[in-house]
C-alpha positions as CSV (number, residue, x, y, z in Angstrom):
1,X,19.6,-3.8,-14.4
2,X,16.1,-4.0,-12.1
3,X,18.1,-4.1,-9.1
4,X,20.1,-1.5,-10.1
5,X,17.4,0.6,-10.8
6,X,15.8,-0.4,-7.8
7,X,18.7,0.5,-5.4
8,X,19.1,3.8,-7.4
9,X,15.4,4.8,-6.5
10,X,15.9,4.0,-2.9
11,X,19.4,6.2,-2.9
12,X,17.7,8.9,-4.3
13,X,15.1,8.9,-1.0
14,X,17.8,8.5,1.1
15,X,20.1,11.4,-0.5
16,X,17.0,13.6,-1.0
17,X,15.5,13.0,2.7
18,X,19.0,13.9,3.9
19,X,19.6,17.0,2.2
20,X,16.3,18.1,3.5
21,X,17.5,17.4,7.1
22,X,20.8,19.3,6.7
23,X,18.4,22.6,5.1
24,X,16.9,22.7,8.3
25,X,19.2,22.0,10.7
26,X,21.3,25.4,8.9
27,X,18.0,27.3,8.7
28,X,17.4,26.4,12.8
29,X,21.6,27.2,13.3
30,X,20.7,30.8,11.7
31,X,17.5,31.5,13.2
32,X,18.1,33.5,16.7
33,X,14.3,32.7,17.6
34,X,12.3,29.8,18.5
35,X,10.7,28.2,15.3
36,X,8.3,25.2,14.6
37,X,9.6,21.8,15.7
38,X,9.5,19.0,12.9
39,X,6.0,17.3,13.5
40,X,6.3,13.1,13.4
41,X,3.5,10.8,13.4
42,X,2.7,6.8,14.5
43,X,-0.7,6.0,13.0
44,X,-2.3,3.0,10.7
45,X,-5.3,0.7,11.1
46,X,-6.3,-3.0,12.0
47,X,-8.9,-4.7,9.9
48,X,-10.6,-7.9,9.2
49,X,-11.6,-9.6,5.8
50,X,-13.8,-12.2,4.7
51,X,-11.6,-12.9,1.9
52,X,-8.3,-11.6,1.4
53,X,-7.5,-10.3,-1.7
54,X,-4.8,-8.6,-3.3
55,X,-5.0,-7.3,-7.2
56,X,-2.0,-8.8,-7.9
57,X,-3.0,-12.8,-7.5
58,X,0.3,-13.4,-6.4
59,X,-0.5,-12.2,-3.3
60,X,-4.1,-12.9,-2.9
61,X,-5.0,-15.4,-0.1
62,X,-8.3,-15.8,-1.1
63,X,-9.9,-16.7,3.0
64,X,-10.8,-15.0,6.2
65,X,-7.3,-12.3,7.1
66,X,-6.4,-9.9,9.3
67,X,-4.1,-7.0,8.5
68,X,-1.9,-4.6,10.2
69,X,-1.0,-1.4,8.2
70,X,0.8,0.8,10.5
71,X,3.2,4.0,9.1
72,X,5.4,6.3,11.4
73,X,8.0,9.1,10.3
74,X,7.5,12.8,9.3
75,X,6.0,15.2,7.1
76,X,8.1,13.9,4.1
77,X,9.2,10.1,4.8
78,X,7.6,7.6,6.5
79,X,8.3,3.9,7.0
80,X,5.1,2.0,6.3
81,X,5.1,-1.7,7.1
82,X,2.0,-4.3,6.4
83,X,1.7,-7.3,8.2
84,X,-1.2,-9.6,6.9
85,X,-2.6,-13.1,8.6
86,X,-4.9,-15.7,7.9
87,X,-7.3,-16.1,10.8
88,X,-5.5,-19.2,11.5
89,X,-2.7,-17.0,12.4
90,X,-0.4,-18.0,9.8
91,X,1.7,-15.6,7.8
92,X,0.0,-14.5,4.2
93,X,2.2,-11.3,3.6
94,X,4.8,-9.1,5.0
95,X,5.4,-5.7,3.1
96,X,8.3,-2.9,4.8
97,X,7.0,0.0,2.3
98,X,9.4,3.2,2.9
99,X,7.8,6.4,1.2
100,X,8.9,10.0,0.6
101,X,6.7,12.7,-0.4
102,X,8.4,14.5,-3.0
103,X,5.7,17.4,-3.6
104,X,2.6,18.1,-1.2
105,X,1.3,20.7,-2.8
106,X,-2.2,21.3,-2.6
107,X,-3.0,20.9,-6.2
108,X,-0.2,18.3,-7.1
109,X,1.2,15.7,-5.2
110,X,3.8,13.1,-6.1
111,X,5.0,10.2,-3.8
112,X,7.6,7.6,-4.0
113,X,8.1,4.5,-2.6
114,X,10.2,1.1,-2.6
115,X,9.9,-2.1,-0.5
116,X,11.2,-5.9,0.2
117,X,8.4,-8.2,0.6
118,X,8.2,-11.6,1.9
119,X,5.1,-13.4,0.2
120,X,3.9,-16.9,2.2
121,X,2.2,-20.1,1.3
122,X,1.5,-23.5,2.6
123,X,3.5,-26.4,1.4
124,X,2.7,-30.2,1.7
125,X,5.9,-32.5,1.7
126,X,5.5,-36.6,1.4
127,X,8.1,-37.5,4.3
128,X,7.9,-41.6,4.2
129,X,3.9,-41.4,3.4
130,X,3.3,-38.6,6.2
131,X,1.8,-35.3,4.7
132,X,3.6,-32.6,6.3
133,X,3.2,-28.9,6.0
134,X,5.4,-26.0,6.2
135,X,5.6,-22.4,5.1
136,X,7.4,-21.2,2.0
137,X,8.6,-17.7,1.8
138,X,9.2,-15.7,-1.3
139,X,11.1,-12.5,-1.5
140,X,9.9,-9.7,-3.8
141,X,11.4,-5.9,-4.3
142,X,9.2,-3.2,-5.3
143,X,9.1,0.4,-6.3
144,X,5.8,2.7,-6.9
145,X,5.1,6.3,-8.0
146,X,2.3,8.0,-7.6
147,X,0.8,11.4,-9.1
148,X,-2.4,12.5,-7.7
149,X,-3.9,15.8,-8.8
150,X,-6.3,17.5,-6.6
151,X,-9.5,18.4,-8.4
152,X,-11.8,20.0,-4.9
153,X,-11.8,19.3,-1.9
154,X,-13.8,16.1,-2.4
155,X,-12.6,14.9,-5.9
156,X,-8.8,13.9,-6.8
157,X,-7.7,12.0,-9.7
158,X,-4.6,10.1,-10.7
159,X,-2.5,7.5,-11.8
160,X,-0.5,4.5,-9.6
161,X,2.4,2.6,-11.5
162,X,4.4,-0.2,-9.1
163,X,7.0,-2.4,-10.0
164,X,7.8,-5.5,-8.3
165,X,10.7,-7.9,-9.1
166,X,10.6,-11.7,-7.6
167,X,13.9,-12.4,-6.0
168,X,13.3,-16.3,-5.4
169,X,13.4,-19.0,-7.9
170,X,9.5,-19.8,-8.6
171,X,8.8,-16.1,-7.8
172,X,6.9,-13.8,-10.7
173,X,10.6,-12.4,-12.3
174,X,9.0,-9.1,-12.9
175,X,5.1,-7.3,-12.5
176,X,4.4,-4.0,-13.6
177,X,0.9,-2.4,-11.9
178,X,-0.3,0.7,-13.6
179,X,-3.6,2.2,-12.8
180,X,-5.9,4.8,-13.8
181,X,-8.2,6.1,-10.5
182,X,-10.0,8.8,-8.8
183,X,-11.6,9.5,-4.9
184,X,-14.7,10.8,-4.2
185,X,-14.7,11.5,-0.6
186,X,-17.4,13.1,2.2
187,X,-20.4,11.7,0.5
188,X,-23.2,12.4,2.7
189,X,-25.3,9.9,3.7
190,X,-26.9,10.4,7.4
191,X,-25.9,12.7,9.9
192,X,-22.0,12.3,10.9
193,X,-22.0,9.3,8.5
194,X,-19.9,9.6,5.1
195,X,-19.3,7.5,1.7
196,X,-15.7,7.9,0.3
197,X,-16.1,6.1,-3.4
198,X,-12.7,5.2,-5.3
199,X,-13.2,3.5,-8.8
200,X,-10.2,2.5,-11.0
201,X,-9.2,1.2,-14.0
202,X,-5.9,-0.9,-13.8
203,X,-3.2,-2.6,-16.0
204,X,-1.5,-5.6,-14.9
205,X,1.4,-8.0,-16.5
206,X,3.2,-10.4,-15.1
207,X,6.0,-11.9,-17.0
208,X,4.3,-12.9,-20.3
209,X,0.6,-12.3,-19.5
210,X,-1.3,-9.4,-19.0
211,X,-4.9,-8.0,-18.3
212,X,-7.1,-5.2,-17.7
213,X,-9.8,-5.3,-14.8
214,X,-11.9,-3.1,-13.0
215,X,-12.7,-2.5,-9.8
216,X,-14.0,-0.3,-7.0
217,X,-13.8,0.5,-3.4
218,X,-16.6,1.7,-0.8
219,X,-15.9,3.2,2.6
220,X,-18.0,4.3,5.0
221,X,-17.2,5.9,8.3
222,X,-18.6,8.0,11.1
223,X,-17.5,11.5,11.9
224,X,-15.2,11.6,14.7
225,X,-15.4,7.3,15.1
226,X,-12.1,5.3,14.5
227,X,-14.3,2.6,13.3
228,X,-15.1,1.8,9.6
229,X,-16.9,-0.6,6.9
230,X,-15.7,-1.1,3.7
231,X,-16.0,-3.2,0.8
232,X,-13.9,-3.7,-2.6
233,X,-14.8,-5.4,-6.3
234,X,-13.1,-6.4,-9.1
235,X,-13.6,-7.7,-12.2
236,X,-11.7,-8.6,-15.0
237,X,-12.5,-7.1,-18.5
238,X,-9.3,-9.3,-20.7
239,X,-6.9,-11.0,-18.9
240,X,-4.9,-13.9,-19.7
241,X,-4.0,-14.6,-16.0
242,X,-5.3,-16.5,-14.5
243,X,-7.5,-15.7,-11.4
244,X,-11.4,-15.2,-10.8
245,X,-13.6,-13.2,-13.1
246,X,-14.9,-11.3,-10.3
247,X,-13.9,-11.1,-6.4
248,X,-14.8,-8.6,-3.8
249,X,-14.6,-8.9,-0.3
250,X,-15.5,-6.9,3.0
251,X,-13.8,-5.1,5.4
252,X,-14.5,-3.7,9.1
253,X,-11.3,-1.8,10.7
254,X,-10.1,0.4,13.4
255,X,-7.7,3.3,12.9
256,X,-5.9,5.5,14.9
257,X,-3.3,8.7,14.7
258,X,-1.1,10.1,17.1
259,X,1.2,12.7,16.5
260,X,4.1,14.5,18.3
261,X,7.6,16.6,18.4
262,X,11.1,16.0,19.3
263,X,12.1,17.9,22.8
């Protein structure tokens, strides 16, 4: 029945993103003037971390990573892969996120999303009393909705909710991820230099066990600089899985976002 649903979900963004196409393609075949191409986009960021960490511990790596979030498509969907790296160079996480924005107003917005995910680790195997190593992939599908309501121009609140199935034998069968957050963003600090604060309250269960946590995220950039520092913490408040009573971890990255039309 998960997969079912799952596939559903991803129908639905396919079915939805083509009847949008075909609206505009009849509006453009009636129109007897030049009107606004489609705008696309190729943009993301690449960052470093001291500790990479996930808040789902299934996909925490817990060392030194590098990560590659990159997202092209057009003002509605977008495909929005994550590739992430120990500093070793070996594989922690691959995630092929495809989301559609379903309403952009500018006081409600609602976006859906689905992905396959490939989750890595190290395994040691005893071949005739040599230690060798190899790395295990596990497959995971996921879907996520996400509300946010738009308080100011600074200040928007709202709620995250994924769902991720394991696919794999050994995998976490099924994860729900439901959060309570908000953004704070163009805190003043110095001159061109900003603080964007985003605090949440989260719900996590995976399988039988479940917990609530805490955590928050700082970022600070400079006006007009594709650079930026930022730093996250979390701590649980009751959990019964198990993981570290409190992580954080920093992060420096560089972003970038180019956009264009068709000819």
């Amino acid at each position: 029945m998960k997969a079912r649903k799952l596939l559903f979900i991803v129908c639905t963004l396919i079915i939805v993103q083509l009847s949008s196409f075909a609206q505009s393609n009849d509006t453009l075949g009636k129109a007897k003037t030049d009107t606004v191409k489609p705008e696309y986009h190729f943009s993301g960021f690449i960052s470093a971390t001291n500790n990479g960490l996930s808040f789902i511990p299934t996909f925490s790596l817990g060392k030194p990573a590098t990560i590659f979030n990159l997202s092209m498509g057009g003002s509605k969907l977008s495909f929005d892969p994550e590739f992430r790296f120990s500093m070793e160079g070996r594989p922690w996480s691959f995630i092929f996120w495809w989301r559609y924005k379903l309403v952009n107003d500018k006081k409600f917005k609602l976006n859906l999303g689905a992905h396959p995910a490939l989750s890595f680790s190290t395994v040691e195997t005893n071949v005739n009393g040599n230690i060798t190593k190899s790395i295990k992939a596990v497959r995971y599908a996921a879907t996520e909705i996400v509300p946010n309501y738009v308080l100011s121009k600074n200040l928007t609140v709202g709620i995250y909710y994924l769902y991720s199935h394991g696919l794999d034998v050994g995998a976490t069968n099924n994860t729900h991820f439901f959060t309570i957050n908000s953004s704070i963003s163009n805190i003043k600090l110095l001159d061109d230099v900003y603080l964007k604060f985003t605090p949440q309250l989260y719900y996590l269960k995976m399988d039988a066990r479940d917990g609530y946590y805490a955590s928050s995220t700082f970022t600070l950039n400079k006006k007009n600089c594709p650079i930026s520092i930022s730093g996250v913490a979390n701590k649980i408040i009751n959990s019964s899985i198990p993981s570290k009573d409190f992580v954080w971890n920093a992060t420096i990255a560089y972003s970038f976002n180019n956009k264009f039309t068709r000819k």
